[in-house]
C-alpha positions as CSV (number, residue, x, y, z in Angstrom):
1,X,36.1,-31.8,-10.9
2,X,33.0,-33.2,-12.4
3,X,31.1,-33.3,-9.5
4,X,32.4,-29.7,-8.7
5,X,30.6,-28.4,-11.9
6,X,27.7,-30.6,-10.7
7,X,26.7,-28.6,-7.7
8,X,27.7,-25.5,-8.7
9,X,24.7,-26.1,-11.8
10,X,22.7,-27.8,-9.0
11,X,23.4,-24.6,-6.7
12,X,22.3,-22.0,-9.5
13,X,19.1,-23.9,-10.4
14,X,18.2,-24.0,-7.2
15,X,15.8,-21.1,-6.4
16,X,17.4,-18.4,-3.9
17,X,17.2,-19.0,-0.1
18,X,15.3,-16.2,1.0
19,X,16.3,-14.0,3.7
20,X,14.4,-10.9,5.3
21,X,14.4,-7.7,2.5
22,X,15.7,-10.4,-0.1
23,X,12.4,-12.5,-0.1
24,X,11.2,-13.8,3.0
25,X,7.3,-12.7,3.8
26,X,7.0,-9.6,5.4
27,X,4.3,-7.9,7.3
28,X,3.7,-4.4,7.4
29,X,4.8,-2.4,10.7
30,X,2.3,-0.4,12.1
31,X,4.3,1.4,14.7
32,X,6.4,2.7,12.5
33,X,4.3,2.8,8.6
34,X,2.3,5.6,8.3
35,X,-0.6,5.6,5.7
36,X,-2.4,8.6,4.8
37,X,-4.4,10.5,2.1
38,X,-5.2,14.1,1.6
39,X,-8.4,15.7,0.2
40,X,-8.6,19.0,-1.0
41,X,-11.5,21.7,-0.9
42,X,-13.0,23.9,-3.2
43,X,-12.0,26.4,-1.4
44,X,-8.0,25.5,-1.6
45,X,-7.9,24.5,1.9
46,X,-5.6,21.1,2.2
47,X,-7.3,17.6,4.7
48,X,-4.9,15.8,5.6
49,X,-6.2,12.1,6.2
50,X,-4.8,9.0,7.6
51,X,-5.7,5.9,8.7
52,X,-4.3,4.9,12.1
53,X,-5.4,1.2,11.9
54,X,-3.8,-1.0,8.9
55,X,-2.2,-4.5,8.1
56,X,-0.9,-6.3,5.7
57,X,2.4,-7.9,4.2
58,X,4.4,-9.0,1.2
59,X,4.3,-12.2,0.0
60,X,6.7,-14.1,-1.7
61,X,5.5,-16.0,-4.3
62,X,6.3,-19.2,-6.0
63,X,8.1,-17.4,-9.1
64,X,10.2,-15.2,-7.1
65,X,7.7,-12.2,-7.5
66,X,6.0,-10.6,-4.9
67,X,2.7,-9.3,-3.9
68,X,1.2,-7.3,-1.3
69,X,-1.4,-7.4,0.7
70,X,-2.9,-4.3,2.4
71,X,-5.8,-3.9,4.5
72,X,-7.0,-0.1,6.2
73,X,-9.9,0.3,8.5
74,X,-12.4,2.6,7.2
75,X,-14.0,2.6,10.8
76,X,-11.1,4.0,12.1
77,X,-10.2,6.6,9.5
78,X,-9.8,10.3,10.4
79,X,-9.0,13.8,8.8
80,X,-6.3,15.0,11.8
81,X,-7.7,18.1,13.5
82,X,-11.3,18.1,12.6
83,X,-13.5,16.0,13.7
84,X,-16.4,17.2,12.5
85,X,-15.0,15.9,8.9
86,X,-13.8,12.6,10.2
87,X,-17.4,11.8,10.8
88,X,-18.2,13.0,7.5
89,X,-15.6,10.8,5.8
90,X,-16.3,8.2,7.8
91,X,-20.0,8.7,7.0
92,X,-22.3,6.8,4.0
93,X,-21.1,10.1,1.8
94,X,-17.6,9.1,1.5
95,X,-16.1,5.8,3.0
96,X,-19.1,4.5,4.4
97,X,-17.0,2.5,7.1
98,X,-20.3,0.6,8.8
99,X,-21.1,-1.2,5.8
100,X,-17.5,-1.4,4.0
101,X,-15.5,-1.5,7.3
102,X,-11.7,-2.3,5.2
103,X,-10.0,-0.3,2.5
104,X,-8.2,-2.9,0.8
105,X,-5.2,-3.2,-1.9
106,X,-4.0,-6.2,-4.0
107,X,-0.8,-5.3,-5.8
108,X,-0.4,-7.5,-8.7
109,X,3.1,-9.5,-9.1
110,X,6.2,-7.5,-9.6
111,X,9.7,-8.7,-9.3
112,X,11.6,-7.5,-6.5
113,X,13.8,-4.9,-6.9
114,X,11.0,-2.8,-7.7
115,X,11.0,-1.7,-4.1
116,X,15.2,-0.7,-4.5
117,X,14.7,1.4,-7.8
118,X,11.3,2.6,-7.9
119,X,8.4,2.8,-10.4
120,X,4.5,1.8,-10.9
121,X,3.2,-1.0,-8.8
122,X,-0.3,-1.9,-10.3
123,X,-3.2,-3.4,-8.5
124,X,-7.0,-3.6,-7.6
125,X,-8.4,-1.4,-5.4
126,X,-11.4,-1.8,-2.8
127,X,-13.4,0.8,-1.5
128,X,-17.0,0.5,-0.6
129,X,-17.0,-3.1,-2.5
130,X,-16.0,-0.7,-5.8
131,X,-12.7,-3.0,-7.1
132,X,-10.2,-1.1,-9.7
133,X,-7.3,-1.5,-11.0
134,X,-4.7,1.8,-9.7
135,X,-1.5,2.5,-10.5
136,X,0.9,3.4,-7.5
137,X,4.3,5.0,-8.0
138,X,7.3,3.8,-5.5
139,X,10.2,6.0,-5.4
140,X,14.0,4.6,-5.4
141,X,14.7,3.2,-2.3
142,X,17.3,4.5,0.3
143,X,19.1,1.2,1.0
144,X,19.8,-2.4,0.0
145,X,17.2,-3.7,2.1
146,X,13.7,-1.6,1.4
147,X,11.1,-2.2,4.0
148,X,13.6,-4.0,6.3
149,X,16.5,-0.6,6.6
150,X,14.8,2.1,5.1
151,X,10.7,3.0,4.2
152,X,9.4,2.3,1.0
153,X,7.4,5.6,-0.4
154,X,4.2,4.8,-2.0
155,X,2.1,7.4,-3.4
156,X,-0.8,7.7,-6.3
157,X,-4.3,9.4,-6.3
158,X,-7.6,8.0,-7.3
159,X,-11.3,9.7,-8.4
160,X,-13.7,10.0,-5.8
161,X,-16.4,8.8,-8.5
162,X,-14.8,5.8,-9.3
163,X,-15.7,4.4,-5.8
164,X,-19.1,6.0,-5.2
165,X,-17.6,8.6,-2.8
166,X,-19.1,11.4,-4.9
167,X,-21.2,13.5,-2.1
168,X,-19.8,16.8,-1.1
169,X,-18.5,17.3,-4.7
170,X,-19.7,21.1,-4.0
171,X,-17.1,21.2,-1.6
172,X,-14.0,18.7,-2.3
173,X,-12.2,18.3,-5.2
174,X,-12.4,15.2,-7.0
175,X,-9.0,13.5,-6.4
176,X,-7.7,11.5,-3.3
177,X,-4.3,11.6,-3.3
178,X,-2.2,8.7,-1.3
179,X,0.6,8.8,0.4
180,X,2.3,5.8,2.1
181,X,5.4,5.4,4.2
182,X,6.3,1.3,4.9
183,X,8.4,-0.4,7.1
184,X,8.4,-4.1,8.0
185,X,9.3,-6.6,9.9
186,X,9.9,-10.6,8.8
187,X,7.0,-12.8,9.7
188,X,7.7,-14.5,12.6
């Protein structure tokens, strides 16, 4: 009996064996995540955004918290149906892809189950080399498994000032808003 009681202590000190969507690392899906951002003009007209080249994954970290890793390519950004304003955005006004070529994101830690029931995920934000800290809201997850059986929603907006993205403020309103639809797949 004793040595019953001893591996069942020894068994719940133990950390948890990860498995996919319960803490294995996980990289982001690209062919089926979607990650995109609308701008609006002054006139009330609506830009939808999006960039079809990302990466990135979730980590699991020592503590049992995660953290995730995102990286867009400004290079490869675009503002669906015009091109004339993909260039723009692309351009030293706004992203300035040639000399900051990756959008990236840092979430800070946050236990797990964030992803299942939803809330802020905090974290610094790169654009043109301008790093600040951004709040993100997840929404409640459809499934057990978020990332793995269902997307995880992401969405949150940031100032265009705040990065240095403030040319054409005669024409688009000050606010980026993000949207972001994840899926993964376990690291190999």
């Amino acid at each position: 009996m004793k040595r019953h009681v001893a591996l069942l202590i020894t068994l719940l000190l133990l950390p948890a064996s990860p498995s996919a969507g319960n803490g294995d690392d996980v990289i982001i899906d690209d062919g089926v995540s979607r990650v995109g951002f609308t701008l609006r003009t002054r006139w009330g007209q609506s830009l939808e955004g999006r960039f079809p080249e990302f990466d990135g994954e979730v980590r699991l970290l020592a503590d049992g918290r995660k953290q995730v890793h995102l990286r867009l390519s400004a290079r490869e950004i675009e503002i669906v149906g015009h091109p004339r304003y993909t260039r723009l955005t692309r351009g030293e006004g706004f992203f300035d892809a040639e000399r900051h070529p990756q959008v990236t994101f840092v979430s800070e830690a946050f236990a797990p189950a964030l992803v299942r029931t939803g809330g802020e995920l905090a974290g610094v934000l790169d654009i043109r080399g301008v790093q600040r800290r951004e709040l993100f809201a997840i929404a409640p997850a459809a499934c057990e498994r978020p990332l793995i059986d269902c997307p995880v929603e992401v969405a949150g907006s940031v100032r265009r000032a705040d990065y240095a993205m403030d040319r054409w403020a005669f024409a688009l309103a000050e606010r980026v808003q993000f949207d972001l639809v994840l899926r993964a797949a376990p690291i190999p």
